[in-house]
C-alpha positions, 0 to 999 in steps of 0.5 A: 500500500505505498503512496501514490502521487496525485492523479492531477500532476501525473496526467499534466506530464501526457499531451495528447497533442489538442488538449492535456489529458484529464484522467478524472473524466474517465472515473465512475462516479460511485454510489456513496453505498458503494465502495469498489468496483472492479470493470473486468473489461479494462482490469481496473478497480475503482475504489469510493474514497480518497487517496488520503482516506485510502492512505490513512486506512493503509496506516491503520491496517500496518498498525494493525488499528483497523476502523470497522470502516477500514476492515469494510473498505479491505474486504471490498478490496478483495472482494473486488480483486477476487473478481480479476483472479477469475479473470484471469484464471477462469474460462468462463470470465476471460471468455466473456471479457473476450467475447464483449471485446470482439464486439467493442472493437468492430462497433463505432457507428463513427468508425467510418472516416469518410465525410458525406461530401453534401455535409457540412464539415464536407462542404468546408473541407472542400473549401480548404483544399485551395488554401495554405495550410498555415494561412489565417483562413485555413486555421480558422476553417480547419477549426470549425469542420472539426466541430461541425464534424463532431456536431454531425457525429453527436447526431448519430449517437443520439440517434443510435442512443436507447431510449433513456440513455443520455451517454455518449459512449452508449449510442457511440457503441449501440452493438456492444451496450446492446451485447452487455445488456443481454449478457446482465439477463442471460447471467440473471436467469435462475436454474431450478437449483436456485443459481444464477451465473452471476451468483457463482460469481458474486457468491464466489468473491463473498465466500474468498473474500470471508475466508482469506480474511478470517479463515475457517473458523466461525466462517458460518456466523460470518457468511451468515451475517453478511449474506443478511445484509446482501441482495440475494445474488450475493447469498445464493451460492453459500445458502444452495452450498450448505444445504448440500454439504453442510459443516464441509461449505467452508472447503468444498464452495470455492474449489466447486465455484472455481471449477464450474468456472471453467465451464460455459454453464457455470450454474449448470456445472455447480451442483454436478461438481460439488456432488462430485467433490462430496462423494469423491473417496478421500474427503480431502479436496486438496486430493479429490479436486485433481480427480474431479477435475480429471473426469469434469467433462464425463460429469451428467449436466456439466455441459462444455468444458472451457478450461482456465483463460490461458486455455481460451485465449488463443481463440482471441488474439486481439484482446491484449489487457490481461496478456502480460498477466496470462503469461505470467500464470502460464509460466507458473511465475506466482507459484501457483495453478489457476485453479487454486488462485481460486480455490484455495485463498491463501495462494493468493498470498503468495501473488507479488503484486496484482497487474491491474489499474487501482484508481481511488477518487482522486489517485491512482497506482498501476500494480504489478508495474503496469505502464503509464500508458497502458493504464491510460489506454485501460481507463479510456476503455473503462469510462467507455464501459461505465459510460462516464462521458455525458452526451448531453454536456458534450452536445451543450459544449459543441453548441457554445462552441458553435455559437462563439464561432458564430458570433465571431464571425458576424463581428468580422461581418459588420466589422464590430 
């Protein structure tokens, strides 16, 4: 938890040519009840607080003189890093980032480059074919085809918008906040066993989240009183996984939970899978787990069997956030396998320093020694997930700067 510097003077070093960059445009604003979030398209957590509180915290846990706040703010730090380890371990969770990014990358509705040339912007653009480009004039006219083309293309993402949505990146990418919004049903969809994918997801980082901070022991009473204060997505998996295996919860959900994560069905491979772990010989999961593992695809209702995301990622090479990571796990660098970076939590103890972007409110860090500029390129995807940029302050922005535009030129009109 070393310091960081702020967020302001790091990103006064970058010049993207027009304009300096301002990274806080690309931050989510989170709910006040909201303390983290992890956008596993981008690898970056987000965490609601300042870089001061985040700092003070990280303090008071060196001192071991943890607030209840503090140990609120912790777990949700690793509940939310749980949710990189199953992107990067898990079929299943790199398969879905892939799969959205495939559709990300080829769905811009400005992605044409040609101007219509009966358009505006086309119409000044062929005026600017006979002047000097360092001419007065040409700067001038130059000046206002980009904000009449940025005019035109405001107009296509209204037009390409939901109904409701107010966000430039939504109607800028209709196709993939169309793909997103029928993965969010898709991984809502309850089974007759109670589950949900997203439960094995969400259920899975509660259940990591409890063990790795406070081990087995009153692991119940702890799972019990959380999972009271949750929505039911979050407390599906423990409630489904005690009433089948009782006092063995605390050993058999997560290695259960990691293996039907390698499955394209993960809420169809649970209970297969636990019954699997439940019935096999030893009653040892560090022994039975491999045997399991071994027959997954013989097991009735498994389903299509993914593998771990180093077993996936051949089948999209284009999506590069997580590849410095993925060889890292593929040459065995953190000393460990996939499957018991998921399963077991105290290996994740034994990880050097988690490769993904860590934004608080105002700072920021890149773990793992992620480059500056990769976590740029991370953030820019990240606030086009989380549709941080409002259209509507755009169009308003565009219009002033019309109207000024305008208004200058009526001024050289009627000479003042």
């Amino acid at each position: 938890m070393a310091g960081s510097p702020d967020l302001s003077t790091y990103m006064a070093e970058i010049d993207n040519t027009d304009n300096t960059i301002d990274a806080h445009e690309f931050i989510k604003c989170l709910r006040p009840d909201q303390l983290g979030l992890f956008e596993p398209l981008s690898g970056i957590l987000l965490l609601n607080v300042s870089e001061d509180e985040f700092q003070a915290m990280a303090a008071r846990w060196s001192k071991n003189e943890c607030t209840d706040s503090d140990i609120d703010l912790i777990r949700t730090i690793n509940h939310e890093t749980y949710h990189f380890m199953q992107t990067v371990c898990s079929g299943y969770m790199y398969k879905r980032q892939c799969a959205a990014f495939s559709i990300f990358n080829g769905d811009s509705v400005l992605s044409d480059d040609a101007v219509p040339a009966d358009s505006a912007s086309g119409q000044l653009l062929k005026a600017l074919e006979g002047l000097e480009t360092a001419s007065p004039e040409y700067q001038r006219l130059s000046a206002v085809t980009k904000l009449l083309r940025q005019h035109e293309d405001l107009g296509k993402i209204a037009a390409n918008a939901a109904p409701g949505d107010n966000s430039y990146f939504g109607g800028a990418f209709p196709k993939f906040f169309a793909h997103l919004a029928a993965l969010e049903l898709a991984e809502n969809e309850t089974n007759e066993d109670g589950l949900s994918i997203l439960s094995i997801i969400e259920g899975t980082a509660v259940a990591h989240a409890q063990l790795l901070m406070g081990g087995t022991v009153g692991f119940e009473a702890r799972m019990e009183a959380e999972c009271s204060t949750l929505p039911p997505v979050y407390s599906a998996l423990y409630r489904v996984t005690q009433g089948l295996c009782g006092d063995r919860t605390s050993e058999l959900l997560l290695p259960a939970a990691s293996m039907a994560l390698m499955c394209e069905r993960p809420d169809r491979a649970y209970i297969p899978i636990l019954r699997a772990l439940i019935d096999a010989p030893s009653h040892d999961v560090q022994q039975d787990a491999p045997v399991v593992a071994d027959r997954l695809d013989s097991l009735p209702g498994v389903g299509t069997v993914l593998g771990f995301a180093v077993d996936v990622r051949s089948q999209y090479p284009d999506y590069l956030v997580y590849k410095p990571v993925l060889d890292q796990i593929e040459s065995n660098a953190w000393g460990a396998h996939p499957f018991w970076l998921l399963a077991d939590p105290a290996t994740m103890n034994g990880v050097p320093s988690f490769p993904m972007g860590f934004l608080t409110r105002d700072g920021f860090r890149g773990g793992g020694g992620l480059d500056r500029d990769i976590l740029i390129a991370r953030m820019f995807l990240m606030s086009v997930v989380l549709r941080v940029r409002s259209r509507r302050r755009t169009e308003k922005a565009v219009r002033e700067q019309l109207g000024a535009w305008a208004q200058g030129v009526l001024v050289r009109l009627t000479g003042g």
